[in-house]
N, C-alpha and C positions, 0 to 999 in steps of 0.2 A: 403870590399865588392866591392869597385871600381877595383880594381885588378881582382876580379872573375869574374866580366859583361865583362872586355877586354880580359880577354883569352878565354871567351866562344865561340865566332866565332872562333877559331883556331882550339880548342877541338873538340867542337859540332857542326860543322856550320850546320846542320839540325833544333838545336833548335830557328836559330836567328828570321828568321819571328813572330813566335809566340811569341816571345819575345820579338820584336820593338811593333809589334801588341797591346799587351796590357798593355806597357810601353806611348803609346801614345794617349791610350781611357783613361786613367786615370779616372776624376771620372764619365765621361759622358759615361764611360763602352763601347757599342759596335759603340755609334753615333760617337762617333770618330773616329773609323776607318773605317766609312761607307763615311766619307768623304775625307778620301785620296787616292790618285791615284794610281794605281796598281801597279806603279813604287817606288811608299813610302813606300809601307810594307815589300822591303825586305833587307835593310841592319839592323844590330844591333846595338846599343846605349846605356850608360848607362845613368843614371838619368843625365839632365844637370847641377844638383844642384854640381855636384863635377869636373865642366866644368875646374876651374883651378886645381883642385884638384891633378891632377898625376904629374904637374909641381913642385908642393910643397914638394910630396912626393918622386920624382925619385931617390933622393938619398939616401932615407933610407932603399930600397929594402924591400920585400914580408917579413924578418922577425921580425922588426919592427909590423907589423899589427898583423902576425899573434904571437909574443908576447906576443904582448898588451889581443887578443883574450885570448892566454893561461890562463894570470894573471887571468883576470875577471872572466874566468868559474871557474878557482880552488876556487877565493875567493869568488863565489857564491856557491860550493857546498860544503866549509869550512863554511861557515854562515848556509845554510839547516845544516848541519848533528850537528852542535852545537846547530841549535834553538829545532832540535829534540828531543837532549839530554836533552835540558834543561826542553821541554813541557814534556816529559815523568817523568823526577825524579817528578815536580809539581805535573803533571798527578796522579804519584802513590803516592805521599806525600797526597793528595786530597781523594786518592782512603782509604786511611789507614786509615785515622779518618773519614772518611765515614761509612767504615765496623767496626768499633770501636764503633761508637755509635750506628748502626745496631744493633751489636751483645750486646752491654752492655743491648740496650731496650728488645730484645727480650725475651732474658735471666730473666731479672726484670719482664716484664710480663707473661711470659709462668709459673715461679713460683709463680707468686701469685695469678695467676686464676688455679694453678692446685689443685686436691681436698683433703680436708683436713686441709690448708693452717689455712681457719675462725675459725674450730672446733680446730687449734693446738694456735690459738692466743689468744681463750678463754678457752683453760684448765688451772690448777694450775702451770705446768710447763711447758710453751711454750717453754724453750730453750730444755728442752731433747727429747721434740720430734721433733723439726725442726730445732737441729745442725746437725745430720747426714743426714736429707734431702739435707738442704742447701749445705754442705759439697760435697755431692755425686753429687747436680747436677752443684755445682762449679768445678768440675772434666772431668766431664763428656764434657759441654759447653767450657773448657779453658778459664773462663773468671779468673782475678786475686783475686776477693771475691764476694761473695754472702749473703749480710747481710739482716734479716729480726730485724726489729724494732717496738717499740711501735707511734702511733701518736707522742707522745711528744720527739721521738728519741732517745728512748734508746733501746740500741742494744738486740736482744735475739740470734742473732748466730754470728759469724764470724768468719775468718779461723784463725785468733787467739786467742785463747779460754779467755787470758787474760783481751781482748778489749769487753769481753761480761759484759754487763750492765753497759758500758759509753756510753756517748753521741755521736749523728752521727755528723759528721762535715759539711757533705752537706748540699744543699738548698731542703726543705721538705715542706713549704708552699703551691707551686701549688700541689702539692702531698696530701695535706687536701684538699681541695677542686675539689678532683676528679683528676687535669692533670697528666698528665706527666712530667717528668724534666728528660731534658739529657743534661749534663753540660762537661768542658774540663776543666780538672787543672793540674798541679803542683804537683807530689806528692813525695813522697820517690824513686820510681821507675823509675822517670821520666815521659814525659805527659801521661796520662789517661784520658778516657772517662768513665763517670757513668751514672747509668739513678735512678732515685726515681719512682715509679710507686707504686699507692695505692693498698691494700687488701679492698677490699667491701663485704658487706655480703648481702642478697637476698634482705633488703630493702635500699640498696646502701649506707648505712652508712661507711665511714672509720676506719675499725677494725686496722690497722696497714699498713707498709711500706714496700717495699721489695725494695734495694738496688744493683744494679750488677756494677762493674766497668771492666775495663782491660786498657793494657798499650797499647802507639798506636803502641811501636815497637816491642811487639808482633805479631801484624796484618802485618806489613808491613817488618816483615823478608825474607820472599818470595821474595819479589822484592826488596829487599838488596842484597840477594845472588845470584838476576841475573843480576846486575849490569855490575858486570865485562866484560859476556857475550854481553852485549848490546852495550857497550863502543868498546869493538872488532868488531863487528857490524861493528858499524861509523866508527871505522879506515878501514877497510875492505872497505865500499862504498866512503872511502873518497878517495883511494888508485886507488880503478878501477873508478871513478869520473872523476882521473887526469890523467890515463892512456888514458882512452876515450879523454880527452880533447887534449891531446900530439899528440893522432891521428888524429883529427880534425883540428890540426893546420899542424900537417904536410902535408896534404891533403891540407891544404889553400894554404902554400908557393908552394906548385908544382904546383898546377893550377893557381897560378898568376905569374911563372915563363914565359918570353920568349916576351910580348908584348915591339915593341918598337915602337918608337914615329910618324913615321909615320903611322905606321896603324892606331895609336889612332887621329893624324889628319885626315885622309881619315873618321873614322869612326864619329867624330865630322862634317864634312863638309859636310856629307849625313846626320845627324842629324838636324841641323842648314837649312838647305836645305828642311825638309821635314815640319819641327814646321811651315816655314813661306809659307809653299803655301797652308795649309791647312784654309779654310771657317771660323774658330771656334778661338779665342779668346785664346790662352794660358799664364798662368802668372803660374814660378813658384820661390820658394818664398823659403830660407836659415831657419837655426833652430835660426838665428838670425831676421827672419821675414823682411831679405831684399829683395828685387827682385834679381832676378838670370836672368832671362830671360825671354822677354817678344818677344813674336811675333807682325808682323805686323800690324795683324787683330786687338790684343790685342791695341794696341798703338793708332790705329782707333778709336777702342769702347769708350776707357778712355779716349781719345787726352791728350794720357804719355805725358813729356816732352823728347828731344834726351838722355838725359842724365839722365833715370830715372833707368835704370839698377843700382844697387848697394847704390840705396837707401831705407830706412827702409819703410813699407806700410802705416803707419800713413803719412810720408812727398809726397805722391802722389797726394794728393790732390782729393781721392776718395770718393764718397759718403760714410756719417759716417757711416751707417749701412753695405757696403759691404766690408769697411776694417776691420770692427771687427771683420767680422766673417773672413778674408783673416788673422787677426791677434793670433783671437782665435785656430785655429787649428782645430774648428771643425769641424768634416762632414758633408756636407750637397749635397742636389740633385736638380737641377735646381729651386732655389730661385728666384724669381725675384726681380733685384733693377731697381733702378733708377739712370740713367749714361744723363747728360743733356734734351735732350727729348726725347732721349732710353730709351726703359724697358727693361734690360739685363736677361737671363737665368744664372745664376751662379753657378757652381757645384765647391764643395773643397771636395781634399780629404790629407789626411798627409800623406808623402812618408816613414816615420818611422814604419811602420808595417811592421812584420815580418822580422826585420833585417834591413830596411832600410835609408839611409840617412836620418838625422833632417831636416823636413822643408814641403813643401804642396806642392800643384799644384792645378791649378784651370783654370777653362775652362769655358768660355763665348760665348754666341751666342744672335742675334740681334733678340729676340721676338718681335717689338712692332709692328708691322701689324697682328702677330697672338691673341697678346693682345689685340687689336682692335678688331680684328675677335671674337676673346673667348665673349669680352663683347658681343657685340651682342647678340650671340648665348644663352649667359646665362641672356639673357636681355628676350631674345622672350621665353626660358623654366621658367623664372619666371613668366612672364606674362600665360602662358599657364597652369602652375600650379595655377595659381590666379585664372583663367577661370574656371578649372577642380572644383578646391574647392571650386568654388560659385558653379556650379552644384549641388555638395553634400550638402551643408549647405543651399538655398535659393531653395524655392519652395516644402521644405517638409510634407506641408499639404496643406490642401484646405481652407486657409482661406484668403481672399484679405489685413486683414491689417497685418496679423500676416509676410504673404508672404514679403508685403513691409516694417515691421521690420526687418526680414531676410537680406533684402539690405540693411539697413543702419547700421546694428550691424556688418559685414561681410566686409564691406568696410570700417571700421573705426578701426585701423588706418593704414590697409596695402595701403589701396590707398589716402582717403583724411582724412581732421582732421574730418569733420563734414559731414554727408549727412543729408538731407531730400529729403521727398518722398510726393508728392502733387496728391493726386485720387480727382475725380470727384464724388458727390454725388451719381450719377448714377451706379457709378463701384462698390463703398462699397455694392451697393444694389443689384450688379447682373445685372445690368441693363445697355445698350448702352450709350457709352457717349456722349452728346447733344452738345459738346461745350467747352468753355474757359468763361462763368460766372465765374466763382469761383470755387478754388481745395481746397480738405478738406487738413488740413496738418495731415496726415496719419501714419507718420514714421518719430523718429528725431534719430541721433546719435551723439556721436562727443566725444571729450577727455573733455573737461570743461562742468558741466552742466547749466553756466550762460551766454551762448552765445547769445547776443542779437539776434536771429532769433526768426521768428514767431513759437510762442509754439505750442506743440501737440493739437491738436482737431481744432485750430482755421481755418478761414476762407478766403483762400490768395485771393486777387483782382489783376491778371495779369494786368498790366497795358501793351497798343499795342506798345508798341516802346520801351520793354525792350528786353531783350534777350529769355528770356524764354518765351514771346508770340511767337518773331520770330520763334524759335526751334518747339514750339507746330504747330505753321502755316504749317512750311516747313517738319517737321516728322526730321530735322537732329540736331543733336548737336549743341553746341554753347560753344568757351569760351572767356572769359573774364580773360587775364592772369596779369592784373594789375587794382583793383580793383582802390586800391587810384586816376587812372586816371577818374572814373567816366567818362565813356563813356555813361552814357544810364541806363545803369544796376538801377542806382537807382531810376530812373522816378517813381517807384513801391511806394516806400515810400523812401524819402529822408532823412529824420531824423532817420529810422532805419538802411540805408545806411552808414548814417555817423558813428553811432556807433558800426554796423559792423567791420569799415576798423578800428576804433580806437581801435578797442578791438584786433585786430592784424590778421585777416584774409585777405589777400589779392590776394589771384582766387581763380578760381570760373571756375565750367562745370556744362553746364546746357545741361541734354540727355532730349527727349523724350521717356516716355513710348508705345512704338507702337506696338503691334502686331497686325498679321491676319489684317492687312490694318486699323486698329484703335488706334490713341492715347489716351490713359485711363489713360494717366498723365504726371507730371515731375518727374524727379529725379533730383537732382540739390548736387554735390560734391564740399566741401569748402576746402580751407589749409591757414593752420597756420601757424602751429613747425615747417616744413620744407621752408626755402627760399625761394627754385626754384618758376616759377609759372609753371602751369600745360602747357604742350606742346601738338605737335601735337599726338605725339607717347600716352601720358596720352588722349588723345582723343579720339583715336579710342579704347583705352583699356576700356573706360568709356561706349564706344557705345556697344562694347561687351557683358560686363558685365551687360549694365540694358537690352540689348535685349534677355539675356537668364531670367532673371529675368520679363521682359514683360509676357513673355509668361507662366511663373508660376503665375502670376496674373490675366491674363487673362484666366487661367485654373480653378484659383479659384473662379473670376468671374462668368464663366458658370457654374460650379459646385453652386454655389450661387443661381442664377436662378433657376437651377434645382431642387435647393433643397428645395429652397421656394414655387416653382410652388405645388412638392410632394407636401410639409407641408401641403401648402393653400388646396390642392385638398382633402390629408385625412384628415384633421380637419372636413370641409364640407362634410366629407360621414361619420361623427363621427358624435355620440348624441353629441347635445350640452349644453341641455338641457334634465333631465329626464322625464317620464311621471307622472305625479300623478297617484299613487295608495296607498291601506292603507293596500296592504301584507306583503312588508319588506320596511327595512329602509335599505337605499343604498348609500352608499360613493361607487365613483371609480378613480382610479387616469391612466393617459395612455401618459407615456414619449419616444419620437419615440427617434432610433438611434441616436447616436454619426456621424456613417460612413452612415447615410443617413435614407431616411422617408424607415419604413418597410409594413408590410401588416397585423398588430396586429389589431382585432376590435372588441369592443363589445357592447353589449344591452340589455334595458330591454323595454321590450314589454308588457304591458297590454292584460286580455285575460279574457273573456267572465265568468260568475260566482265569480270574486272579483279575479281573480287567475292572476299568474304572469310569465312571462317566463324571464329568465334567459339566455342572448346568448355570449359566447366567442369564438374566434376566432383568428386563425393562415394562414397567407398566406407566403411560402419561399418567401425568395429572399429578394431582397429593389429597394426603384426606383417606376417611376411614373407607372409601370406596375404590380406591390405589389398592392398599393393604388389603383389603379383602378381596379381590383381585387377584394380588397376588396370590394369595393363598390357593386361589382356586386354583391359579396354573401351577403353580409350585405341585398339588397334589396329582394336577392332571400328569404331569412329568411323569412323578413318582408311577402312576399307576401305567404308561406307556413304559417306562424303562423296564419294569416289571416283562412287559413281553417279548423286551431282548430286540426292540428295533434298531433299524439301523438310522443315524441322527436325520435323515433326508427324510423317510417315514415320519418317524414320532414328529418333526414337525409341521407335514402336512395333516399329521390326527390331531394334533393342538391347533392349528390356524383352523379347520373344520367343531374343531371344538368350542373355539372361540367366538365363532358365527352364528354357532347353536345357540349360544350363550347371549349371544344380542339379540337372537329372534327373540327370545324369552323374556329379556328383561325391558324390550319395548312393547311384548305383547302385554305383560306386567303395568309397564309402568311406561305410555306415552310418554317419549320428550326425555326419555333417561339418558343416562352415560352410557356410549359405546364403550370397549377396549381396545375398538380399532386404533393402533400403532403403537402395541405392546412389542418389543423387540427378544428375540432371544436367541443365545446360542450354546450347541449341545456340540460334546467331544468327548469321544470314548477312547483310551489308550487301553494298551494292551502290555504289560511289562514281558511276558514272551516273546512276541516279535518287535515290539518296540514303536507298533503301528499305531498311529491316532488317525481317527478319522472324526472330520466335523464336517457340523454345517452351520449354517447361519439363518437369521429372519432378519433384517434391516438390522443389526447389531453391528457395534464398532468389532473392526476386524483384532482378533487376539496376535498376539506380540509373544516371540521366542525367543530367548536368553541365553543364550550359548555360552558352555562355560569359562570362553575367553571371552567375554565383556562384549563379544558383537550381539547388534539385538536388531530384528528384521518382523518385521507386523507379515503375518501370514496372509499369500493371496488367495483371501477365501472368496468364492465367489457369493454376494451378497442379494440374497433372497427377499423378497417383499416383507413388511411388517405382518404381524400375524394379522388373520381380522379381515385382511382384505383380499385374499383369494384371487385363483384365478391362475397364477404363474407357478411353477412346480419349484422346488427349494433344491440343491446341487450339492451333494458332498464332494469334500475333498479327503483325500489321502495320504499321507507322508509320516517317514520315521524321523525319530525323536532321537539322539544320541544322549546316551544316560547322563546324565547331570545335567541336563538343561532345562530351561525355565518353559512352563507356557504362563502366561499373564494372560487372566479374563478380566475383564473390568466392564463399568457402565459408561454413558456418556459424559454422566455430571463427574466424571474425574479429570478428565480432558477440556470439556465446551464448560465454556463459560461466555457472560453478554459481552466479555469485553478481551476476548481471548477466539480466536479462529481455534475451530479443531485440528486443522493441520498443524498449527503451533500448539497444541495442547500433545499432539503425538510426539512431537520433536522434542518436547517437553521428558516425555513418559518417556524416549528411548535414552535421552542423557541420563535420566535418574537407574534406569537399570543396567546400562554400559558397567557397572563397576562388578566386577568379578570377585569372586571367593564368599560371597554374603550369603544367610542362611534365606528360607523363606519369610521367615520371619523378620528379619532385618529389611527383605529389599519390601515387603509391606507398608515399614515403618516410614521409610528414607523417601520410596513413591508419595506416602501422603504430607512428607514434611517438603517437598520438592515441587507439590503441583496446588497444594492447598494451602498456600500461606493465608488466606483470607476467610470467612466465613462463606459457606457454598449455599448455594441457592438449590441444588438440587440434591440426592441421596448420591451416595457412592459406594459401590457394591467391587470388591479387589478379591481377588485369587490368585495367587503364586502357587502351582507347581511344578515342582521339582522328578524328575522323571526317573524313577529304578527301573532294572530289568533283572527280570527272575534270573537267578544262576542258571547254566544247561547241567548241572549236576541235578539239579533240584525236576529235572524234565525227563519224564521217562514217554518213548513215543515206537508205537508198532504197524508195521502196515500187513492187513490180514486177507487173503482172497474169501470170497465167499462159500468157505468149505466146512462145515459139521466139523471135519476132525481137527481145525485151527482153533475147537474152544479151550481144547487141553493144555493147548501149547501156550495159549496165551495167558491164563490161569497158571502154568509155571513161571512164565518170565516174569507176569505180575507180583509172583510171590517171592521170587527171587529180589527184585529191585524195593519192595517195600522190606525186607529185612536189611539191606544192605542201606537204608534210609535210616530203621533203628524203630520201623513201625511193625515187627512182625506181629503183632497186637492185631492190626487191622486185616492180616490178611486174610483169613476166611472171610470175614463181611466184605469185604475188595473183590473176591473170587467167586462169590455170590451174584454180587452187583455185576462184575465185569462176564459172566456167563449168561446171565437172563438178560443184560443189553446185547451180546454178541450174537447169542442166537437169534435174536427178536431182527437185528438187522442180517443176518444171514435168510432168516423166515423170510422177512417181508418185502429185503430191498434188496438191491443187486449194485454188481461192480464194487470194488475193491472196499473194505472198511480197514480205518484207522482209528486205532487205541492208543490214548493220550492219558499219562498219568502226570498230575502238578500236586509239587508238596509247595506248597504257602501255608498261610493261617491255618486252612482247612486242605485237606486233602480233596481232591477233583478227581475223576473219570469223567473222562469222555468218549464218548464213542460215536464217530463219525460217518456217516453212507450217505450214497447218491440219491436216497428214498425222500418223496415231501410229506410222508404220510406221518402222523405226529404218533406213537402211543399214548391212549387214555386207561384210566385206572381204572378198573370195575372190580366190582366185586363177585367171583365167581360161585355159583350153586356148587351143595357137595356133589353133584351124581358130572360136573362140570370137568374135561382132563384138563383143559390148560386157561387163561387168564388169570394165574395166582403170581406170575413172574414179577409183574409191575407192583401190585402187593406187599413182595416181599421186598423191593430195592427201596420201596416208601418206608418201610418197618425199619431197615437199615443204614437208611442215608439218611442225613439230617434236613437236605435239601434236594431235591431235582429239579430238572425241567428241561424244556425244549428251544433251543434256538435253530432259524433257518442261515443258511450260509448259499452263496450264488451258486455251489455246487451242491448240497442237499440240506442236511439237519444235523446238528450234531445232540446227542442227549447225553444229558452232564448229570453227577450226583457231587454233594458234598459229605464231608463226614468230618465230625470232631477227629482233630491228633491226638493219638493216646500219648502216655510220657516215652518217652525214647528211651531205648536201653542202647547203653554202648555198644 
């Protein structure tokens, strides 16, 4: 090969550049020849590993080599074309009793599942009907016999008629038992394969055996007889193998014919001339793993010794790791080692590929300013990946201590062993921090959980002259990089100091929590497992890191606030307490968002005649503008029920109301919050007749409870959202049978994002199918049944339960419009309230029920009705066809009459007037005196 590289300049001199070229990048590929000079890349070279090499050889001339070349191919494609030989005869020897027991099983099985076989093994002579079967398809197959036999092995066919009704000799056992058996022996014929395979009849019983064999040199005749052919083959490729190779060698001597010794000096002395001006490190290295030659750079890097050419790479005195790999041969691509207080690039590659000399080369270059540089650089992307990840993991909800568990679970252990996190009372609470009294310990983390630091919940007392006062003072970091010196640090508590350091922590960084110009705590990062103590560089990473975290605490803080202020605000525009009445029994339960306070509200109202109203309520949205909201409507209710409407009314004066109320707050305030798609629904019952009447505004329809466990959603007809106007609202009417449920609820008890409302209803009607449960109960059971997970909306529930006034407790008269009916009626009243146990009331009763009788005899015409209800409070009503309301005045003395309405104000506790589709009725209430038996 060395012969070939020196006559190539003679021959080719066009290929030599490209061919010093990437003789001299070796394994650093194109860097190497970016660093030689334009004058280096154009004489040719051979490897210098064969530097003395043509000295040794000049006497034995080009056919010596080429030779040697011939021997080696002939007796490399003398060994292929024998191992051929050999894999093939195996091959086919392999392939024979392969197909041999192929064919024996197939044979065995194909006869004894074909049809007949069962019904020929259980006739009287199985052998005359299944010797010429067997026979013919032993013929047919070429297998050597085909015996069918009894379980116990005695033959019924065989190709020799003699051997019928002796014993089989083969192995039949797994052959009872269902398998297969395909076996290889020894026989008369030489080897043979057989197979045993069972006859079964339709309930899988084994009826008999079927038996097939053959020879394996019947199967493997075929490729017996192309033997000869195959062998001529190999002589044939063995022949043009060595002709090729005679050519190939003759081709070598000519082209290494004619170099004489000076050119190969001239072309060494440009060689040797170009290795040592180049920048880069070359060492290249014998199949004996000597050095061959080393350049100067090389001798630099390593500080060789003068004399280290032609010694072995172990005796160099290299770094142990970069001679093994110099020793190993293997490939490798800028490795870095370590060469005194160099960090070298090291590449090897071995010069034995594709034909080439035993032995490597390797090539070196002085990283260690860019190693320095790298550190850096992958020092500031660690760090910046540490920052980016605290982003994502710290401040991912709104809650202040969950936030500052975030920091100390996230920094433990990529930055320090242990953190804790110190908030101010005031911050836990939403509230501005006042000061350095005292920080709650809020957040611990750390690798051990027996660290003597102040435990979770307790109560740290900064003492002024530690560091973490300082840091709180001044808003900046502080560290303490060697605890055991006890600088200060422990002024706090000394005896937990000591056992700090003892327990093997020894620094400490103590940040301020500071955002938006306030500090709302410490954070304070300990270390243990690692040595070092925290530096400047771990300092400002520490200021980073709690300064993006500040401001997630401080996010959460005001969200705090905020969400307390809602809470507080709609709790206080929320019943807190219900009204006494004795028409339904009422459990309600009302649990705002998760993601904040919503605009859910409801009520129950008391209302004139013992009767009851019923108010729920929906406001969009969350936030302190939901709840206040609310409130307005809640109040607006309030102030319509007051006038005794019927629920189709009062909602048409609330949707109107609610319209007024956007004009204003966009004439206010462009770009504001509508309320348009506040939802609500209002239901009045009556325990007298047992009548409820509702309506609705875009609200989920209420659901009735009957008190055998059937439960039916009411078809209410469902009205537009308040706000948007335009369509009139529809009541419905229907009675209630005493003990049954009506259920008000809001959306967010039903809808949910991953829940259909119709399945949230089929939901709500399971959960109150159960009968005999108080209000209270089916409340509890409804929120444990539909709320298993935290809700994303408010949920506003009402359960009640339906009474009806006793008819003892109802006194009722019907009166024409005659002057002398006020007497009479003034008796029976006085009669029935004794016989109640109130005769206490009855002059003020008789009072009242005269100056309303006359006033509708006066004013209104056709029949009046006189209605007395004992409940809580005692009622009069008194009923006419008149729309004309009485108003209260107050009458002049020289005046005869408007003192009536005066006096019934004087003596009722309550009055007033409602309208009815047939006229008005005017009602008084009055305290129950104590009853006398």
């Amino acid at each position: 090969m060395l012969e070939g590289r020196e006559r190539a300049p003679a021959d080719h001199p066009a290929e030599a550049p490209a061919t010093y070229a990437s003789e001299t990048a070796g394994p650093a590929g194109a860097r190497g020849t970016e660093c030689l000079p334009e004058s280096a890349v154009e004489p040719e070279r051979p490897p210098l590993i064969e530097e003395s090499a043509p000295r040794r050889r000049a006497g034995r001339g080009a056919r010596t080599v080429a030779g040697q070349v011939f021997v080696l191919q002939v007796a490399v494609v003398l060994l292929i074309v024998l191992g051929a030989v050999a894999a093939l005869l195996l091959q086919s020897r392999h392939d024979s009793d392969q197909e041999a027991r192929h064919r024996s099983l197939a044979v065995a099985v194909t006869f004894a599942h074909s049809p007949g076989v069962v019904e020929a093994l259980r006739s009287p002579d199985p052998t005359a009907l299944l010797q010429p079967r067997a026979e013919e398809a032993r013929k047919a197959s070429g297998v050597d016999f085909l015996v069918v036999m009894t379980p116990q092995g005695i033959r019924y066919t065989h190709p020799d008629t003699s051997r019928i009704g002796r014993h089989f000799m083969g192995t039949t056992e797994p052959a009872l038992r269902g398998d297969q058996v395909v076996e290889t022996y020894t026989g008369t014929l030489g080897p043979s394969v057989r197979a045993v395979v069972p006859v079964t009849d339709i309930h899988g019983e084994v009826v008999g055996l079927v038996s097939a064999g053959i020879t394996v040199d019947k199967v493997s005749g075929v490729v017996d007889r192309q033997l000869p052919l195959l062998l001529g083959a190999a002589i044939a490729a063995l022949l043009l193998a060595t002709g090729g190779t005679a050519l190939v060698s003759r081709r070598l001597r000519r082209q290494t014919h004619g170099l004489d010794p000076v050119e190969i000096t001239r072309m060494y002395e440009h060689h040797d001339a170009v290795l040592h001006s180049v920048r880069e490190g070359v060492l290249i290295m014998d199949g004996e793993r000597r050095l061959v030659l080393a350049n100067d750079e090389a001798r630099r890097l390593l500080d060789l010794p003068p004399d280290a050419e032609g010694m072995r790479v172990a005796e160099l005195g290299l770094n142990p790791r970069a001679a093994s790999l110099l020793v190993s041969g293997r490939t490798a691509t800028d490795e870095v080692h370590v060469a005194g207080e160099r960090l070298l690039s090291l590449s090897h590659r071995p010069t034995d590929r594709d034909g080439g000399p035993p032995g490597s080369v390797a090539t070196l270059r002085d990283t260690t300013e860019l190693h320095t540089l790298t550190g850096k650089v992958e020092s500031a992307r660690r760090r910046l990946k540490l920052l980016y990840d605290a982003s994502l993991r710290i401040g991912t909800g709104l809650d202040v201590a969950r936030t500052a568990e975030e920091l100390a679970e996230y920094a433990v252990p990529l930055f320090a062993d242990y953190v804790t996190v110190d908030l101010s009372d005031e911050v836990l609470n939403g509230e501005e921090p006042i000061g350095l009294a005292g920080l709650r310990r809020t957040a611990l983390s750390g690798i051990r959980p027996d660290a003597p630091l102040y435990p979770l919940g307790s109560l740290v007392h900064i003492g002024p002259t530690t560091p973490q006062a300082v840091a709180y003072a001044s808003g900046k970091a502080a560290v303490e990089a060697e605890l055991g010196a006890f600088r200060g640090w422990q002024a706090q508590d000394p005896e937990r100091a000591r056992r700090i350091v003892e327990c093997g922590i020894h620094s400490m960084i103590t940040v301020p929590l500071r955002a938006r110009g306030v500090v709302l705590g410490m954070a304070t990062f300990w270390r243990e497992s690692r040595p070092q103590p925290f530096e400047d560089d771990d300092l400002s990473l520490a200021e980073e890191l709690v300064a993006r975290a500040a401001v997630s605490i401080d996010n959460a803080r005001r969200y705090t606030r905020e969400h307390t202020m809602a809470v507080t605000l709609q709790r206080s525009l929320l019943p807190r307490v219900l009204p006494e009445q004795n028409a339904l029994d009422v459990a309600y339960r009302y649990l705002p968002a998760q993601s904040g306070v919503g605009g859910d509200w409801f009520d129950v109202i008391p209302l004139p005649g013992a009767r009851v109203a019923l108010v729920v309520g929906d406001v969009v949205g969350h936030g302190l503008h939901a709840a206040a909201t609310m409130g307005r409507l809640r109040t607006a209710v309030h102030n319509f029920s007051a006038l005794d409407l019927p629920p189709d009314e009062l909602l048409t004066h609330l949707d109107e109301l609610i319209a007024r109320i956007d004009q204003e707050d966009e004439e206010d305030e462009p770009g504001g919050k509508a309320i348009t798609g506040a939802t609500c629904l209002y239901a009045i019952y009556d325990p007298v007749s047992r009548r409820c009447t509702m309506a609705r505004a875009g609200h989920p329809p209420p659901a009735l409870a009957h008190r055998d466990g059937t439960v039916e959603f009411v078809d209410l007809p469902s009205g537009p959202p308040l706000g948007l106007g335009g369509l009139p609202f529809e009541t419905a009417e229907f009675d209630l049978p005493e003990g049954s449920s009506v259920v008000l609820y809001t959306d967010g008890l039903i809808e949910k994002r991953d829940r259909d409302i119709d399945a949230g209803l089929e939901l709500l009607r399971a959960s109150l199918s159960v009968p005999g449960r108080t209000p209270e109960q089916t409340c509890q059971a409804v929120l444990e049944d539909l709320l298993q997970e935290p809700q994303g909306d408010d949920v506003a529930l009402i359960v009640a339960r339906t009474r009806v006034l006793p008819a003892e407790r109802i006194a009722e008269w019907q009166l024409p419009a005659e002057p002398s009916e006020v007497a009479a009626v003034r008796g029976a009243v006085a009669r029935q309230l004794t016989a109640w146990g109130l005769a206490e009331a009855a002059f003020s009763t008789e009072l009242i029920l005269s100056e309303l009788v006359t006033n509708a005899i006066r004013h209104a015409a056709g029949p009046i009705r006189v209605r007395l209800l004992c409940d809580r409070t005692l009622i009069c009503e008194v009923a006419d066809t008149g729309s004309t309301a009485p108003h209260l005045r107050y009458a002049a003395t020289t005046d005869e009459g408007g003192r009536g309405l005066f006096l019934v104000s004087q003596f009722a506790e309550r009055w007033g007037t409602r309208y009815t589709p047939e006229g008005k009725v005017i009602w008084t209430e009055q305290p129950l005196p104590e009853r006398k038996p």
